[in-house]
C-alpha positions in Angstrom: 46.4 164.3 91.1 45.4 163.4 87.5 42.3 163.7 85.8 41.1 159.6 85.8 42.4 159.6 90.0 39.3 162.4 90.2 36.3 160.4 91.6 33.0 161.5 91.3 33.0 160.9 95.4 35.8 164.2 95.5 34.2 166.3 93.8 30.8 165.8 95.8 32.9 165.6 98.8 34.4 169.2 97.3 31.8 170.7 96.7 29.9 169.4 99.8 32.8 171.8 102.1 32.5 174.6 99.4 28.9 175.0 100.4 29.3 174.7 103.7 32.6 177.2 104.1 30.5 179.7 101.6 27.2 179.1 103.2 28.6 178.9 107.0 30.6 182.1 106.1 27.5 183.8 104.6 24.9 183.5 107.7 27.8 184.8 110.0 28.6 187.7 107.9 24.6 188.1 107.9 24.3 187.9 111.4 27.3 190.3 111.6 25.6 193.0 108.8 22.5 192.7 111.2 24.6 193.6 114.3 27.1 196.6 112.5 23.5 198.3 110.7 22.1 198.6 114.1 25.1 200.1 115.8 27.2 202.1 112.7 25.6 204.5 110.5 25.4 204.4 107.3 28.4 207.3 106.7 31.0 205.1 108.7 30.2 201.8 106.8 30.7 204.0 104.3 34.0 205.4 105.2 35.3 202.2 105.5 33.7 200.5 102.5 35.9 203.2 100.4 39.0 202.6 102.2 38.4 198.7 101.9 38.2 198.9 98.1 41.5 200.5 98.0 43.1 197.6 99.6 40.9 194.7 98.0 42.0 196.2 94.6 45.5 195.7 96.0 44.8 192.1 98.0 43.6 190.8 94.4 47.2 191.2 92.6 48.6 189.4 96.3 46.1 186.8 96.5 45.3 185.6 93.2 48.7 186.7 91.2 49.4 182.7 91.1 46.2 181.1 91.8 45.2 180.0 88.3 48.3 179.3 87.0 49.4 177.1 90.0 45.8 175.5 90.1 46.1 174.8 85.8 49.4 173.9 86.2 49.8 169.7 85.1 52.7 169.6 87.3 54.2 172.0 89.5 57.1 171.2 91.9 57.9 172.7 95.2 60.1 175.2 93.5 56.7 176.7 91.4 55.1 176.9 95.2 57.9 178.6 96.8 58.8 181.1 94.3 55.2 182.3 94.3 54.7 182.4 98.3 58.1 184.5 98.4 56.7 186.8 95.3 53.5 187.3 96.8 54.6 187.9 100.4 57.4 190.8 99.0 54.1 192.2 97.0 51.9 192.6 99.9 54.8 194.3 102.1 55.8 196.6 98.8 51.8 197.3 98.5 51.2 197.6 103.0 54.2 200.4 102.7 53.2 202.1 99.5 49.5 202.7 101.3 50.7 203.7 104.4 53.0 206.2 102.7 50.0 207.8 100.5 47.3 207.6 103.5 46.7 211.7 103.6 46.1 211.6 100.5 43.4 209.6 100.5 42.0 211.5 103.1 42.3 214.7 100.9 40.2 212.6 98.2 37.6 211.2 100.6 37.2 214.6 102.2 36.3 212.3 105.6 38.5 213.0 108.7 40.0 209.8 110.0 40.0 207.8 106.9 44.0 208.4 107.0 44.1 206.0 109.9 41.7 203.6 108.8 43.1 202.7 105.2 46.6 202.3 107.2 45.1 200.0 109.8 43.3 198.3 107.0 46.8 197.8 105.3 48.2 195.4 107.3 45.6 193.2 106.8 46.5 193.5 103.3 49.7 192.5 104.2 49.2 189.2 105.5 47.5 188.0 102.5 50.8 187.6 101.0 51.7 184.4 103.5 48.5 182.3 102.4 47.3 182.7 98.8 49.7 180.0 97.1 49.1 177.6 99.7 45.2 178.5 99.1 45.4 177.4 95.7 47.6 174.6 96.3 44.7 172.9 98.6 41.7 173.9 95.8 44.4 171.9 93.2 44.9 169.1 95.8 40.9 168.8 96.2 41.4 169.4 100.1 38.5 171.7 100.2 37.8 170.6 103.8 40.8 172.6 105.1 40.0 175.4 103.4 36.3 175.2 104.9 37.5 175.1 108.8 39.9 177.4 107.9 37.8 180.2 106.9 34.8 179.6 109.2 37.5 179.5 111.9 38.7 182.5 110.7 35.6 184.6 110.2 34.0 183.0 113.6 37.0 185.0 115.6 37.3 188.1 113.5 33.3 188.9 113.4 33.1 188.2 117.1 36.1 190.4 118.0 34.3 193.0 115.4 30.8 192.8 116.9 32.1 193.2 120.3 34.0 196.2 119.4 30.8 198.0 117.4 28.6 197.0 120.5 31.2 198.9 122.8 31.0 201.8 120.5 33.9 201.8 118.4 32.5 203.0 115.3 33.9 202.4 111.8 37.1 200.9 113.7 35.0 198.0 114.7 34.9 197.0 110.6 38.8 197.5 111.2 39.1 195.5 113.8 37.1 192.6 111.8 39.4 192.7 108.8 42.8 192.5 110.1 42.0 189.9 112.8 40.4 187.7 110.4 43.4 188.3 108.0 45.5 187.0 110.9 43.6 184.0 112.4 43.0 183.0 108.4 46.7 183.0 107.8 47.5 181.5 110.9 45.1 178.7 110.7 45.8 177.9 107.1 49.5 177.0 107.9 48.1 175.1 110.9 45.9 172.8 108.4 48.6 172.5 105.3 50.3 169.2 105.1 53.8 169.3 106.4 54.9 168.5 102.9 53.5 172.1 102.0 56.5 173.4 104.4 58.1 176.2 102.3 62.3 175.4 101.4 64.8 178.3 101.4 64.3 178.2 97.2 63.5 180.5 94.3 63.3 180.2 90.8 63.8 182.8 88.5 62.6 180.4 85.5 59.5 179.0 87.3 58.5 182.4 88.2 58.8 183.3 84.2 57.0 180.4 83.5 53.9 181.3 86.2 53.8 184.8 85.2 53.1 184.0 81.8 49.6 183.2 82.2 49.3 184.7 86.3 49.6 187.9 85.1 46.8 187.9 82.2 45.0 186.0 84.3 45.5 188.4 87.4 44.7 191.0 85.0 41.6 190.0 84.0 40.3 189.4 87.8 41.8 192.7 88.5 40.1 194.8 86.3 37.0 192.2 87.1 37.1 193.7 90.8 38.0 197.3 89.9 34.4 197.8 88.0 32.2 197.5 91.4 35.9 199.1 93.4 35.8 202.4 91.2 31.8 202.1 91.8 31.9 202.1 95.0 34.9 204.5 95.4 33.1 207.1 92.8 30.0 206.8 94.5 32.0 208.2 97.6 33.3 210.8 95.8 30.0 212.1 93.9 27.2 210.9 96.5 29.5 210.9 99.9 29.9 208.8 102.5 26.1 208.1 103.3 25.7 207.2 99.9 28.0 204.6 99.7 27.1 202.7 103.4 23.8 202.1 101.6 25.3 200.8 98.3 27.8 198.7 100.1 25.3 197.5 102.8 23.1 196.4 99.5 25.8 194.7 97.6 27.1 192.9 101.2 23.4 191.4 101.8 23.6 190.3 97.6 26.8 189.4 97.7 25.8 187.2 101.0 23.2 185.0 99.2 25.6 184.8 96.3 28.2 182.9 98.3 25.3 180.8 99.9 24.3 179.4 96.4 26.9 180.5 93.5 30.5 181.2 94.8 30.7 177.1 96.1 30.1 175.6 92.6 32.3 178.1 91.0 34.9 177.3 93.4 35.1 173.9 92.4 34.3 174.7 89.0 38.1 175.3 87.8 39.8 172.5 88.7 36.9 170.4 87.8 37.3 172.0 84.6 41.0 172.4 84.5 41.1 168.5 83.8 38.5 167.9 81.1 39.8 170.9 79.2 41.1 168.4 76.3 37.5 167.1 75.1 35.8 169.9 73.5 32.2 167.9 73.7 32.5 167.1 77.6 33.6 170.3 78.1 30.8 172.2 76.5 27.9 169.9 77.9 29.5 170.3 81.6 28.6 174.5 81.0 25.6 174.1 79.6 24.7 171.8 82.8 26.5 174.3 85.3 24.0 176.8 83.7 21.2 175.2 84.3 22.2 174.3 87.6 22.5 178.0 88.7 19.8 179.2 87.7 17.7 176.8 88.9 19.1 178.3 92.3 19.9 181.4 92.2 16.9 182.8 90.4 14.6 182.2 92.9 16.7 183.1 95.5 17.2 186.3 94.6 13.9 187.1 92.7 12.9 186.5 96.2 15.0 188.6 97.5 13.9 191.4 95.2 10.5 191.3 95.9 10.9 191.1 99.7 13.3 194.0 99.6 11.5 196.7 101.5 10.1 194.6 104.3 13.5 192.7 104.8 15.3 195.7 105.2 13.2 197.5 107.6 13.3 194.0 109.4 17.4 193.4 109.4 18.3 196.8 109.6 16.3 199.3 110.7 14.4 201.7 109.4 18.0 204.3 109.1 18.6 201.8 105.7 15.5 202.3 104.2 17.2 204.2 101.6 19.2 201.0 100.1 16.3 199.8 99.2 16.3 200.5 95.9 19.7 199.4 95.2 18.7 196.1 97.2 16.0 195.7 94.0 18.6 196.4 91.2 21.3 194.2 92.3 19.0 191.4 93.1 17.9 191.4 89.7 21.0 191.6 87.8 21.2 188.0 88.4 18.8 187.4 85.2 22.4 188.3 83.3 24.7 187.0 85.6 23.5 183.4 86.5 23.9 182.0 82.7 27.3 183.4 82.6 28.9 182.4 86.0 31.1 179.6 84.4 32.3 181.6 81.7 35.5 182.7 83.7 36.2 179.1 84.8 35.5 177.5 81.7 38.2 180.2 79.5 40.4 179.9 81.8 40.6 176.4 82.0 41.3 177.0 78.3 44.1 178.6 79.0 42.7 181.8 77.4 42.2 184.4 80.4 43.3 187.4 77.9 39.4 186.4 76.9 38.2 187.2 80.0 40.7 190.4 80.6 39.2 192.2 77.0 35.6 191.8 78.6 37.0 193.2 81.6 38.5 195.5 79.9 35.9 197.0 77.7 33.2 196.9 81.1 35.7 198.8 82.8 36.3 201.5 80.3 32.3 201.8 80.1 32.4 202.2 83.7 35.4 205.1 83.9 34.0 207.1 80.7 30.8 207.1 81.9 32.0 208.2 85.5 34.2 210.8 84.3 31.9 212.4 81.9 29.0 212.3 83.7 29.1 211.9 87.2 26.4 210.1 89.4 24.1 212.9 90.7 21.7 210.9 92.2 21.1 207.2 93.5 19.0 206.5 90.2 22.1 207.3 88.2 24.1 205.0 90.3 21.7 202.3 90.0 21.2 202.9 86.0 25.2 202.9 85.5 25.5 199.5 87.6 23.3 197.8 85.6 24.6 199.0 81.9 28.2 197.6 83.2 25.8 194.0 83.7 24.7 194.3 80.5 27.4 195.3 78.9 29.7 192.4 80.3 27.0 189.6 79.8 27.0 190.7 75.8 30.7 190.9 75.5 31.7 187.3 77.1 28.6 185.8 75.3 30.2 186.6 71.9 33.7 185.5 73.7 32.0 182.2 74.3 31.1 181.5 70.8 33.9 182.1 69.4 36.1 179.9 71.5 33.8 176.8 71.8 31.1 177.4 69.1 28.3 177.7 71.2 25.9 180.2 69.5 24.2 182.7 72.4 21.0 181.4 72.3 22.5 177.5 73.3 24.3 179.8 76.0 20.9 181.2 77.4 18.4 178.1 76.4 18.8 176.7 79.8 18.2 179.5 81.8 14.9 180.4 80.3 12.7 177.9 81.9 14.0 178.9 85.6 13.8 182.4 84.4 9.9 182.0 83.5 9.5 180.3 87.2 11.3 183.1 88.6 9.2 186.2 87.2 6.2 184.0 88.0 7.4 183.6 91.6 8.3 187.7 92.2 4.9 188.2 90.6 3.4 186.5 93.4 5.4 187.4 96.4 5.0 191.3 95.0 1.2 191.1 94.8 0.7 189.0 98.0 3.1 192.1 99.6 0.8 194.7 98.4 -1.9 193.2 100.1 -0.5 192.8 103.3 0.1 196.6 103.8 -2.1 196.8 106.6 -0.6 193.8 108.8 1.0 195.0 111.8 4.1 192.9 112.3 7.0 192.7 110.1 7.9 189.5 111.2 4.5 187.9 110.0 4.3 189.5 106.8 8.0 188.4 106.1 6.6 184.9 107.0 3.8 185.2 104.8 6.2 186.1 102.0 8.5 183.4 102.3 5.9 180.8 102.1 4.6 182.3 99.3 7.7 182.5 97.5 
């Protein structure tokens, strides 16, 4: 599909399933964070938020080791698609063995008894991921977001109900388990069900096609890789320093950010690429298309999660239970870190639809290394630190691609950030509001009126 056969009808119609699959996904992973804090503790989410960065670090390289390039690709032939489904799939097996094989040592790390089984149950999920990425990004480069949508609510429908079921019947951490691989299955399954039968994989490799797709797959892997690995090693060195506990209330915060973040930023970036990907030639377009997107998301998302910021407390206690009280704070920090990451959402989509992901890896890169040094010198002795290092990785990262930005398309930083200062302005005045209107309505009995109270104010 070329650029002039794009109608402005797709891409609405794309972006229209985008929203729903992120937003449907979104409520029913609330609904399920709402279920899981009131029957797990916060140790075993925990536990198995650790184990689960392991393999997401690993499901990255298996999902999205072709994604880009097959998505950028002007014209790839069946030959491209098979040669990465039969790459990826031997990956994920290669990567479901090697995990198994180094299970007790994990546990040795983690110090947790039982996290040997879990990250080995959790590694067949992994596995799977292998059969559907390439046929993923073949439907996002096709524009056939609708399949995508169904598939995933499908998906996520099953595995949180066969999850929630198995919390509410006592079964721990394993419930989480449970969740993961049998929505890695029914997503797998499903997404073959929904491909066009010309998607049907031949008995066919090529070793030059595979040359050709690794050339810019594996920067580009790269750079999501080490993208992922910055909150991963978080998370995993919070476990480490702060223990289990610790880490079921970071992970519980960034799951209820990361919730609102599909809702209203992870739809338009989905589409973003391909959208992108085909106006990459005029330099002009291009540039006016960011600065839009910009203004776009903040509009949303500042609100949204200033909102979420101020409500923080009383949402929690609401949600969760009074046992996550403690996440409170990290609740506050995340939410707020949108001030630096809203402006530079399309910055990822934009290079790479430049064809210049090795951009995007040296940001990476250098946030990374921040992130390591600082873990390795000093430690994180208490949640404060955790929640001062998270948020010098933000800052860090948004300086970085901002000067990346200029120097590929000549936009100075303040042309990057001049659109998100009016939302900004509307969004401080907003939390201001919310925060003082919260203060006095300490002495009102029900948590459910004062959240009311909030929301309408907001």
């Amino acid at each position: 599909m070329s650029f002039q056969n794009i109608s402005s009808k797709t891409i609405s119609m794309s972006l229209f399933w985008s929203v729903l699959e992120n937003g449907g996904l979104s409520v029913l992973s609330l609904f399920a964070l709402v279920i899981y804090a009131r029957f797990l503790s916060p140790a075993e989410f925990g536990l198995v938020a650790t184990a689960l960065a392991f393999i997401e670090l690993l499901s990255v390289i298996t999902g999205m080791m072709f994604h880009d390039a097959l998505i950028r690709h002007p014209k790839p032939t069946s030959r491209h698609y098979d040669t990465a489904l039969y790459t990826t799939i031997l990956l994920s097996l290669v990567f479901c063995l090697a995990i198994i094989g180094s299970s007790s040592k994990f546990e040795d790390l983690m110090k947790e008894p039982g996290s040997a089984e879990i990250v080995t149950a959790l590694s067949f999920g992994l596995a799977l991921t292998g059969f559907s990425a390439t046929v993923s990004a073949r439907l996002k480069k096709d524009f056939l977001f609708k399949k995508l949508a169904l598939r995933s609510l499908i998906s996520r429908a099953l595995g949180l109900l066969l999850g929630v079921v198995a919390a509410i019947w006592g079964a721990g951490a394993w419930s989480l388990v449970i969740q993961y691989i049998s929505m890695s299955a029914f997503s797998t399954v499903i997404l073959w069900v929904y491909a066009p039968k010309s998607y049907t994989p031949k008995f066919q490799f090529g070793f030059s096609e595979l040359i050709e797709l690794l050339k810019f797959g594996s920067v580009s892997v790269t750079a999501i890789l080490v993208q992922h690995s910055v909150k991963r090693v978080f998370v995993i060195s919070c476990g480490i320093y702060l223990g289990a506990y610790a880490t079921g209330l970071i992970n519980m915060a960034f799951r209820l950010v990361d919730t609102l973040w599909s809702i209203s930023a992870s739809s338009i970036n989905q589409v973003m690429l391909p959208v992108l990907s085909r106006i990459s030639h005029d330099p002009k377009l291009l540039r006016r298309a960011y600065q839009t997107g910009v203004k776009l998301s903040c509009t949303v998302l500042f609100p949204i999660f200033f909102g979420l910021a101020a409500t923080a407390p009383v949402l929690t206690r609401l949600l969760f239970g009074d046992q996550w009280a403690d996440s409170t704070l990290f609740i506050l920090v995340f939410s707020f870190m949108i001030v630096l990451q809203a402006p530079r959402i399309f910055a990822f989509p934009l290079l790479t639809a430049l064809g210049m992901p090795s951009r995007v890896l040296f940001v990476n890169v250098v946030t990374f290394a921040y992130m390591t040094l600082i873990v390795v010198t000093l430690g994180i002795g208490s949640y404060e630190a955790a929640a001062g290092i998270w948020v010098g990785a933000e800052v860090i990262a948004t300086i970085f691609m901002a000067g990346q930005l200029r120097r590929v398309t000549s936009m100075s930083v303040g042309l990057q950030f001049k659109n998100a200062l009016v939302p900004l302005f509307s969004g401080i005045t907003m939390f201001g509001l919310v925060y003082l209107t919260k203060n006095n309505l300490q002495d009102l009995n029900s948590e459910y009126l004062r959240m009311l109270i909030l929301v309408f104010v907001g």
